[in-house]
N, C-alpha and C positions, 0 to 999 in steps of 0.2 A: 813763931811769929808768922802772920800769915800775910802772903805778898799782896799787895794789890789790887783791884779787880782789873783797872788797864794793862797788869804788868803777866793776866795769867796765860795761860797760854790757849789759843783757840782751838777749836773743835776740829777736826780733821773733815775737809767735805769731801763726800762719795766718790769714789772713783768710776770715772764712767768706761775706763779701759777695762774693768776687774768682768773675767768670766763668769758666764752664767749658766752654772753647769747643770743646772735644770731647766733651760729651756730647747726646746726641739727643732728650733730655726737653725740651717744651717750653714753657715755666714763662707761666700766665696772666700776664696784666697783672694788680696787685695794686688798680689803681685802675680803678672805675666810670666808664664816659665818660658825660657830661651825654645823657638822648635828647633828641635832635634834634625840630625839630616835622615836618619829612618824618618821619622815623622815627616818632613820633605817630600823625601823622594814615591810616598806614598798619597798627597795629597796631591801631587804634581801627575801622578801615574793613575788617579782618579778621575781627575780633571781632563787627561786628555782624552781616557777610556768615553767620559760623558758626552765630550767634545768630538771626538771620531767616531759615535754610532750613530746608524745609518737608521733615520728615523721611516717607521712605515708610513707606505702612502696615504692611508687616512688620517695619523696623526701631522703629514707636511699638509696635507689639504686645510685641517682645522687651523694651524698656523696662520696658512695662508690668507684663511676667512676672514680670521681675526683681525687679521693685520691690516683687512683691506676695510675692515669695517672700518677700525681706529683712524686709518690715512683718511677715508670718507667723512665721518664724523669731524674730525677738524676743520676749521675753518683756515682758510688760504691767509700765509703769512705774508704780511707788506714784504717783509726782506726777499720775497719766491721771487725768482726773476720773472714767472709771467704773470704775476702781481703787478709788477713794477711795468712790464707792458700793457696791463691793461688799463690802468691807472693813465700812461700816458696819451693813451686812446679817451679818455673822459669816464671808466668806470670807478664810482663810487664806493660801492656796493650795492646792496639789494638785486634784485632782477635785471636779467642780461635782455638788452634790446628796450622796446618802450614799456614804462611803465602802466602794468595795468591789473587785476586784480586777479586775473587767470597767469601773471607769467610764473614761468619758473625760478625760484629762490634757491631749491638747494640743487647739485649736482644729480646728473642722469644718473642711475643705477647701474650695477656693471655686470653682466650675465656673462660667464665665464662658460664657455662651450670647449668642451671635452671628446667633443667625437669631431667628425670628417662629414656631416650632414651638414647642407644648405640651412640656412635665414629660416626660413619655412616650414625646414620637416617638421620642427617640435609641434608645432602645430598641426599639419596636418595628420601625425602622429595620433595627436590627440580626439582628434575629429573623429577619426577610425575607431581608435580604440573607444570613444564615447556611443559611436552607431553600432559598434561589437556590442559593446553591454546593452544598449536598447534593442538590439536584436533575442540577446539571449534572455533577458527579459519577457518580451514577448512568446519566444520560445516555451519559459517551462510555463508561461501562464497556460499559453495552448494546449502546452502538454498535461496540464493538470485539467482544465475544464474537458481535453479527450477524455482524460481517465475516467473526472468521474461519470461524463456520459458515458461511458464503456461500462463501466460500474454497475449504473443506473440501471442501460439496455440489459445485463449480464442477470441485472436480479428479477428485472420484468419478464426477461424468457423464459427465467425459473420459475417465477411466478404462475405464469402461463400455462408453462410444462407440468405443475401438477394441477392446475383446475383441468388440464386436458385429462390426468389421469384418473379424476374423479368423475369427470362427465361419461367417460370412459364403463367405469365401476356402476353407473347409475343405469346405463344404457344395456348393459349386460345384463344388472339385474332384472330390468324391467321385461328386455325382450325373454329372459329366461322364465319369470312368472307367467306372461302372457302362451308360450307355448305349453307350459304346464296346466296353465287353464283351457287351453284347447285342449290337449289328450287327455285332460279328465273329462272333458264335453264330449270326445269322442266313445272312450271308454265306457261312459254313463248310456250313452247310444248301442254300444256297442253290447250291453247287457244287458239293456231293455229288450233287442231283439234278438237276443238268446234268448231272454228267458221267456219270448212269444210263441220263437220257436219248437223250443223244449214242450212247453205247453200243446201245440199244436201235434207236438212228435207223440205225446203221451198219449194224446187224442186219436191221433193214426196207427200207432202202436209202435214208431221209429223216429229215431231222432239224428236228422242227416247234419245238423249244425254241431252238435255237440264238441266232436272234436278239435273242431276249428275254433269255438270260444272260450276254449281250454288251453288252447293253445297261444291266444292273446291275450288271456289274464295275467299267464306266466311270462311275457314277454319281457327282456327287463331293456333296460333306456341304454344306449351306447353311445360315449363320448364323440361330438361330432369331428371330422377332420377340419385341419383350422382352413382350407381353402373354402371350405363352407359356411364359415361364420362369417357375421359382418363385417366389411374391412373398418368400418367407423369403431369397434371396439375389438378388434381382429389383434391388435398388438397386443393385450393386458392377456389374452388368452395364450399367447405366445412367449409371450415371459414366464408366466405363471407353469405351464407346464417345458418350459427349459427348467426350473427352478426344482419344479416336483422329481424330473429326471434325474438332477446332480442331486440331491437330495434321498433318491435311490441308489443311485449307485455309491452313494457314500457309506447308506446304512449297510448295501450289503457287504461292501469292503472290511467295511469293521466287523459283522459278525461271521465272515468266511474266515475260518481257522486251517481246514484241513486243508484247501482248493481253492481255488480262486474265483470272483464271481463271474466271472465267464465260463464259469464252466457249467456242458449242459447235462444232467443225468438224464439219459433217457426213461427210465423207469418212474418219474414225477410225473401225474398226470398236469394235462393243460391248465385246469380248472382252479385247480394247490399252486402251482406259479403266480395265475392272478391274483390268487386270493392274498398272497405274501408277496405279492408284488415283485412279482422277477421276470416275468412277464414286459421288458421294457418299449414301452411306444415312441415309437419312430416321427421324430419332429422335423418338420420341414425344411432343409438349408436355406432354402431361398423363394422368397413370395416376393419378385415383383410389381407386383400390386401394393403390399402392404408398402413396400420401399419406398415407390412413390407419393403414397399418403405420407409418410412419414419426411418424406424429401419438404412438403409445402409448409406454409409457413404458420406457426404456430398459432395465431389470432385466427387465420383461414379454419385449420381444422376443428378449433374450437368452435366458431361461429357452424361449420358443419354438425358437432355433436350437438349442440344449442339446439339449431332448426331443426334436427331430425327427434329429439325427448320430445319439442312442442308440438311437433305434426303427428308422430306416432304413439304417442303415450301420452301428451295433452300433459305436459312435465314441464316444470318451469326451473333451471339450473339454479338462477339465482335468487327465485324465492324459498326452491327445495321442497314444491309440493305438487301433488298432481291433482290438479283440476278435475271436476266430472264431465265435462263437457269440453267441445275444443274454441268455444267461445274465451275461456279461460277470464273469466269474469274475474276483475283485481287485479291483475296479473299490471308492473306500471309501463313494461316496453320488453325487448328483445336482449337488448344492452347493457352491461355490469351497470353502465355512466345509470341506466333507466333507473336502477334499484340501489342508488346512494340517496 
Protein backbone atom coordinates (compact mmCIF):
# COMPACT_ATOMS: atom_id res chain seq x y z
CA UNK A 1 0.00 0.00 0.00
CA UNK A 2 1.43 3.13 -0.76
CA UNK A 3 1.79 5.99 1.88
CA UNK A 4 0.59 9.34 0.97
CA UNK A 5 2.01 11.94 -0.88
CA UNK A 6 1.94 14.43 2.44
CA UNK A 7 3.23 11.53 4.53
CA UNK A 8 6.42 10.82 2.02
CA UNK A 9 9.51 11.71 2.98
CA UNK A 10 11.42 14.86 1.53
CA UNK A 11 14.27 15.17 -0.58
CA UNK A 12 17.43 15.68 1.26
CA UNK A 13 18.77 19.47 0.39
CA UNK A 14 22.54 20.04 -0.59
CA UNK A 15 25.00 20.31 1.82
CA UNK A 16 26.84 23.33 1.63
CA UNK A 17 29.43 22.12 4.38
CA UNK A 18 30.22 18.93 2.03
CA UNK A 19 33.95 19.24 0.51
CA UNK A 20 34.84 19.84 -2.72
CA UNK A 21 37.52 17.96 -3.49
CA UNK A 22 37.92 19.12 -6.92
CA UNK A 23 38.35 22.55 -6.61
CA UNK A 24 41.82 24.40 -6.31
CA UNK A 25 40.74 27.19 -3.86
CA UNK A 26 42.39 26.94 -1.01
CA UNK A 27 40.20 27.82 2.02
CA UNK A 28 42.25 29.37 5.26
CA UNK A 29 41.96 27.64 8.46
CA UNK A 30 38.91 29.49 10.12
CA UNK A 31 40.68 29.09 13.54
CA UNK A 32 43.56 31.28 15.06
CA UNK A 33 46.46 28.92 16.30
CA UNK A 34 47.56 30.07 20.02
CA UNK A 35 51.49 31.88 19.28
CA UNK A 36 53.91 29.92 20.48
CA UNK A 37 56.63 31.47 22.89
CA UNK A 38 59.39 30.37 20.04
CA UNK A 39 57.13 32.11 17.88
CA UNK A 40 57.16 35.22 20.58
CA UNK A 41 60.33 35.51 21.35
CA UNK A 42 61.22 35.80 17.65
CA UNK A 43 58.79 38.33 16.53
CA UNK A 44 59.55 40.38 19.55
CA UNK A 45 63.62 40.02 18.66
CA UNK A 46 62.62 41.26 15.08
CA UNK A 47 60.83 43.89 16.04
CA UNK A 48 63.39 45.33 18.13
CA UNK A 49 66.35 44.39 15.71
CA UNK A 50 63.84 46.83 13.05
CA UNK A 51 63.39 49.29 15.81
CA UNK A 52 67.26 49.56 16.92
CA UNK A 53 68.85 50.20 13.44
CA UNK A 54 70.42 52.96 12.82
CA UNK A 55 68.96 54.38 9.86
CA UNK A 56 71.56 56.02 7.08
CA UNK A 57 71.72 59.56 6.60
CA UNK A 58 69.95 59.88 3.36
CA UNK A 59 67.38 57.57 4.19
CA UNK A 60 66.63 60.01 7.92
CA UNK A 61 66.93 63.08 5.52
CA UNK A 62 64.07 61.46 3.11
CA UNK A 63 62.06 60.89 6.29
CA UNK A 64 62.50 64.05 7.43
CA UNK A 65 61.27 65.70 3.82
CA UNK A 66 58.45 63.77 4.06
CA UNK A 67 57.46 64.54 7.23
CA UNK A 68 57.91 68.19 6.83
CA UNK A 69 56.16 68.18 3.65
CA UNK A 70 53.00 66.28 5.38
CA UNK A 71 53.15 68.83 8.61
CA UNK A 72 53.17 71.83 5.65
CA UNK A 73 50.50 70.51 3.58
CA UNK A 74 48.04 70.42 6.63
CA UNK A 75 45.98 72.95 7.35
CA UNK A 76 46.41 74.43 11.17
CA UNK A 77 44.00 72.67 13.63
CA UNK A 78 41.40 74.96 15.58
CA UNK A 79 42.41 72.71 18.66
CA UNK A 80 46.59 74.15 17.89
CA UNK A 81 46.99 76.41 20.68
CA UNK A 82 48.38 79.22 18.21
CA UNK A 83 45.31 78.64 16.41
CA UNK A 84 43.29 79.40 19.37
CA UNK A 85 45.79 82.54 19.68
CA UNK A 86 45.18 83.75 16.56
CA UNK A 87 41.73 83.53 16.41
CA UNK A 88 41.57 85.52 19.55
CA UNK A 89 43.68 88.31 17.92
CA UNK A 90 40.51 88.38 14.97
CA UNK A 91 42.10 85.82 12.39
CA UNK A 92 39.57 84.06 10.37
CA UNK A 93 41.41 82.46 8.13
CA UNK A 94 42.52 83.20 4.60
CA UNK A 95 45.55 85.79 4.44
CA UNK A 96 47.61 87.12 7.21
CA UNK A 97 47.45 91.09 7.51
CA UNK A 98 44.92 93.10 5.00
CA UNK A 99 43.16 91.43 2.52
CA UNK A 100 44.30 91.81 -0.91
CA UNK A 101 44.86 89.80 -4.02
CA UNK A 102 48.87 89.48 -3.82
CA UNK A 103 48.81 88.44 0.11
CA UNK A 104 49.91 85.35 1.12
CA UNK A 105 47.49 82.24 1.89
CA UNK A 106 49.73 79.37 2.41
CA UNK A 107 52.82 79.02 4.81
CA UNK A 108 56.53 80.36 3.85
CA UNK A 109 58.63 77.58 2.62
CA UNK A 110 61.15 76.15 4.84
CA UNK A 111 64.94 75.85 3.36
CA UNK A 112 66.77 73.69 5.67
CA UNK A 113 70.55 74.76 5.59
CA UNK A 114 73.05 72.28 6.13
CA UNK A 115 76.44 73.85 6.19
CA UNK A 116 77.99 76.93 8.43
CA UNK A 117 77.71 79.54 5.25
CA UNK A 118 75.75 82.89 5.75
CA UNK A 119 72.11 84.04 4.13
CA UNK A 120 73.89 84.90 0.98
CA UNK A 121 76.64 82.41 0.05
CA UNK A 122 74.17 80.24 -1.89
CA UNK A 123 73.70 82.81 -3.93
CA UNK A 124 76.58 84.31 -4.42
CA UNK A 125 77.70 80.79 -4.84
CA UNK A 126 75.69 80.58 -7.62
CA UNK A 127 76.56 83.98 -9.22
CA UNK A 128 80.27 82.59 -9.50
CA UNK A 129 79.69 79.40 -10.66
CA UNK A 130 77.13 80.86 -13.37
CA UNK A 131 80.17 83.64 -14.59
CA UNK A 132 82.66 80.23 -14.32
CA UNK A 133 80.39 78.61 -17.15
CA UNK A 134 79.91 81.90 -19.12
CA UNK A 135 83.62 82.26 -19.02
CA UNK A 136 84.35 78.77 -20.07
CA UNK A 137 81.94 79.06 -22.76
CA UNK A 138 83.52 81.69 -24.19
CA UNK A 139 86.72 80.07 -23.78
CA UNK A 140 86.40 77.01 -25.97
CA UNK A 141 84.27 79.25 -28.49
CA UNK A 142 87.64 81.20 -28.75
CA UNK A 143 89.37 78.31 -28.56
CA UNK A 144 87.75 76.73 -31.48
CA UNK A 145 87.52 79.86 -33.85
CA UNK A 146 91.73 80.10 -32.97
CA UNK A 147 91.87 76.65 -34.22
CA UNK A 148 90.20 76.85 -37.05
CA UNK A 149 92.14 80.13 -38.12
CA UNK A 150 95.14 78.18 -37.22
CA UNK A 151 93.89 75.51 -39.45
CA UNK A 152 92.95 77.83 -42.12
CA UNK A 153 96.59 79.95 -41.89
CA UNK A 154 98.41 76.29 -41.71
CA UNK A 155 96.74 75.20 -45.15
CA UNK A 156 97.11 78.64 -46.90
CA UNK A 157 101.02 78.48 -46.00
CA UNK A 158 100.98 75.00 -47.59
CA UNK A 159 99.25 76.27 -50.30
CA UNK A 160 101.64 78.97 -50.78
CA UNK A 161 104.68 76.76 -50.15
CA UNK A 162 104.10 74.67 -53.17
CA UNK A 163 103.06 77.54 -55.89
CA UNK A 164 106.39 78.82 -54.49
CA UNK A 165 107.89 75.48 -55.63
CA UNK A 166 106.44 75.46 -58.91
CA UNK A 167 107.20 79.15 -59.69
CA UNK A 168 110.48 77.94 -58.49
CA UNK A 169 110.53 74.76 -61.18
CA UNK A 170 109.26 77.37 -63.98
CA UNK A 171 111.99 79.86 -63.43
CA UNK A 172 114.74 77.24 -63.51
CA UNK A 173 113.55 75.96 -66.49
CA UNK A 174 113.12 78.98 -68.44
CA UNK A 175 116.54 80.50 -67.28
CA UNK A 176 118.09 77.05 -68.24
CA UNK A 177 116.63 77.17 -71.88
CA UNK A 178 117.51 80.69 -72.34
CA UNK A 179 121.23 79.98 -71.68
CA UNK A 180 121.20 77.06 -73.81
CA UNK A 181 120.00 79.19 -76.45
CA UNK A 182 122.76 81.50 -76.04
CA UNK A 183 125.64 78.91 -76.23
CA UNK A 184 124.19 77.48 -79.16
CA UNK A 185 124.17 81.35 -80.66
CA UNK A 186 127.58 81.35 -79.45
CA UNK A 187 128.66 78.11 -80.69
CA UNK A 188 126.93 78.56 -84.23
CA UNK A 189 129.40 81.85 -84.20
CA UNK A 190 131.83 80.12 -83.07
CA UNK A 191 131.84 77.75 -86.17
CA UNK A 192 131.12 80.12 -88.63
CA UNK A 193 134.64 81.65 -87.86
CA UNK A 194 136.35 78.47 -87.83
CA UNK A 195 135.25 77.56 -90.62
CA UNK A 196 136.37 81.33 -92.19
CA UNK A 197 139.32 80.58 -90.75
CA UNK A 198 140.05 77.12 -91.85
CA UNK A 199 139.07 78.47 -95.26
CA UNK A 200 141.60 81.37 -95.15
CA UNK A 201 144.38 78.86 -93.61
CA UNK A 202 143.78 76.53 -96.68
CA UNK A 203 144.34 79.60 -98.72
CA UNK A 204 147.77 80.65 -96.92
CA UNK A 205 148.59 77.10 -96.64
CA UNK A 206 148.13 77.20 -92.45
CA UNK A 207 145.60 76.91 -90.23
CA UNK A 208 146.37 78.82 -86.86
CA UNK A 209 142.67 78.39 -85.45
CA UNK A 210 142.13 74.95 -85.97
CA UNK A 211 143.13 73.58 -82.69
CA UNK A 212 141.48 75.84 -80.69
CA UNK A 213 137.95 75.20 -82.46
CA UNK A 214 138.55 71.61 -81.81
CA UNK A 215 138.90 72.21 -78.78
CA UNK A 216 135.50 74.11 -78.04
CA UNK A 217 133.36 71.71 -80.00
CA UNK A 218 134.53 69.03 -77.44
CA UNK A 219 133.93 71.17 -74.65
CA UNK A 220 131.28 69.57 -72.45
CA UNK A 221 128.80 71.82 -69.85
CA UNK A 222 129.77 71.41 -66.05
CA UNK A 223 127.19 71.49 -63.34
CA UNK A 224 127.19 75.21 -61.97
CA UNK A 225 128.22 75.65 -58.15
CA UNK A 226 124.90 76.49 -56.28
CA UNK A 227 126.42 79.85 -54.90
CA UNK A 228 126.16 80.74 -58.64
CA UNK A 229 122.71 80.09 -59.28
CA UNK A 230 119.87 82.35 -58.79
CA UNK A 231 118.92 82.77 -55.15
CA UNK A 232 115.16 83.12 -56.55
CA UNK A 233 115.26 79.36 -57.49
CA UNK A 234 118.72 78.52 -55.79
CA UNK A 235 116.77 76.19 -53.11
CA UNK A 236 114.96 73.52 -55.54
CA UNK A 237 118.72 73.16 -56.97
CA UNK A 238 119.81 72.47 -53.45
CA UNK A 239 117.35 69.89 -52.55
CA UNK A 240 117.57 68.31 -55.70
CA UNK A 241 121.09 67.58 -55.42
CA UNK A 242 121.07 66.86 -51.46
CA UNK A 243 118.61 64.11 -52.79
CA UNK A 244 120.79 62.93 -55.82
CA UNK A 245 123.73 62.54 -53.06
CA UNK A 246 121.73 60.32 -50.58
CA UNK A 247 120.53 58.57 -53.34
CA UNK A 248 124.37 57.84 -54.33
CA UNK A 249 125.37 56.86 -51.62
CA UNK A 250 122.75 54.43 -51.08
CA UNK A 251 123.28 52.77 -54.31
CA UNK A 252 126.68 52.36 -53.69
CA UNK A 253 126.19 50.82 -50.16
CA UNK A 254 124.03 48.40 -51.54
CA UNK A 255 126.17 47.21 -54.29
CA UNK A 256 129.67 47.30 -52.25
CA UNK A 257 129.99 43.62 -51.28
CA UNK A 258 133.80 43.18 -50.73
CA UNK A 259 134.71 46.96 -49.18
CA UNK A 260 132.98 49.58 -48.28
CA UNK A 261 132.06 52.75 -50.40
CA UNK A 262 134.44 54.81 -49.01
CA UNK A 263 136.84 53.08 -50.10
CA UNK A 264 139.21 54.62 -52.72
CA UNK A 265 141.29 52.24 -55.23
CA UNK A 266 143.80 54.13 -56.50
CA UNK A 267 144.12 52.25 -59.76
CA UNK A 268 140.33 53.54 -61.21
CA UNK A 269 140.90 56.32 -63.42
CA UNK A 270 139.01 59.80 -62.60
CA UNK A 271 136.92 59.57 -65.66
CA UNK A 272 135.27 55.51 -64.64
CA UNK A 273 134.39 57.23 -61.08
CA UNK A 274 132.22 59.91 -62.75
CA UNK A 275 131.02 57.94 -65.32
CA UNK A 276 129.46 55.46 -62.23
CA UNK A 277 129.06 58.04 -60.12
CA UNK A 278 131.54 57.79 -57.26
CA UNK A 279 132.86 60.67 -57.88
CA UNK A 280 130.62 62.49 -55.06
CA UNK A 281 130.05 66.51 -55.25
CA UNK A 282 130.41 68.33 -52.32
CA UNK A 283 127.18 70.33 -51.30
CA UNK A 284 127.25 73.29 -49.52
CA UNK A 285 126.50 73.31 -45.51
CA UNK A 286 125.49 76.69 -45.32
CA UNK A 287 124.32 79.53 -47.87
CA UNK A 288 123.34 82.57 -45.99
CA UNK A 289 121.78 84.11 -48.52
CA UNK A 290 119.72 81.40 -49.49
CA UNK A 291 118.59 81.34 -45.45
CA UNK A 292 117.62 84.53 -45.60
CA UNK A 293 115.39 84.24 -48.72
CA UNK A 294 113.94 81.48 -47.20
CA UNK A 295 113.53 83.25 -43.67
CA UNK A 296 110.88 85.96 -45.58
CA UNK A 297 107.49 85.48 -45.90
CA UNK A 298 106.00 83.21 -48.20
CA UNK A 299 103.53 85.67 -50.20
CA UNK A 300 106.88 88.02 -50.43
CA UNK A 301 108.98 85.43 -52.11
CA UNK A 302 106.27 84.45 -54.20
CA UNK A 303 105.24 87.96 -55.46
CA UNK A 304 109.31 87.96 -56.09
CA UNK A 305 109.31 84.81 -58.43
CA UNK A 306 105.95 86.44 -60.04
CA UNK A 307 107.74 89.68 -60.92
CA UNK A 308 110.92 88.20 -61.90
CA UNK A 309 109.03 85.11 -64.85
CA UNK A 310 107.20 88.52 -66.08
CA UNK A 311 110.11 90.89 -66.37
CA UNK A 312 112.65 88.12 -67.55
CA UNK A 313 111.03 85.74 -69.64
CA UNK A 314 107.52 87.82 -70.33
CA UNK A 315 105.98 84.45 -68.18
CA UNK A 316 102.67 84.82 -66.64
CA UNK A 317 102.55 82.17 -63.24
CA UNK A 318 99.03 82.19 -63.34
CA UNK A 319 98.05 82.18 -66.75
CA UNK A 320 100.92 79.48 -67.41
CA UNK A 321 102.00 81.02 -70.72
CA UNK A 322 104.77 83.10 -72.19
CA UNK A 323 103.95 85.92 -74.03
CA UNK A 324 106.06 87.28 -77.18
CA UNK A 325 106.49 90.39 -76.09
CA UNK A 326 106.75 92.07 -72.71
CA UNK A 327 103.55 94.04 -73.41
CA UNK A 328 101.99 90.79 -72.40
CA UNK A 329 98.86 91.41 -74.26
CA UNK A 330 95.84 89.50 -72.24
CA UNK A 331 97.62 88.95 -69.56
CA UNK A 332 94.27 90.20 -66.53
CA UNK A 333 96.91 91.66 -63.61
CA UNK A 334 99.85 90.43 -61.51
CA UNK A 335 97.66 88.88 -58.71
CA UNK A 336 96.16 85.04 -58.29
CA UNK A 337 92.76 87.60 -57.02
CA UNK A 338 93.59 89.24 -61.10
CA UNK A 339 93.03 85.67 -62.77
CA UNK A 340 89.81 84.13 -60.71
Amino acid sequence: MTPPASLSPAPNPPDDDEDDYMSMAIVEPSKQEKETSIQRRTRKQREAEIKGRTKPKAEREADEATAREAALATKLNPSNKGAQMMAKLGFKGGALGKANSDARTEPINVLIKEDRGGIGLDSEKKRKFREDMEHEVKRVKAEEGDYRERVRREQEEKRIEGQIIGAQKVAERLDTEAEEAEEAVHTRTDESEGVAGEHEGSIDGSSPNGKANGASTKAQKKAKPLRCINLLWRGVARHRAERERENRMRYDLHQSLSRLPTYDDPDEDKEYKHAFGKEEEEVEEEDPELDAFNMLDPIERLNRLVMYLREAHRYCFWCKFQYPDSSMEGCPGITEEDHD
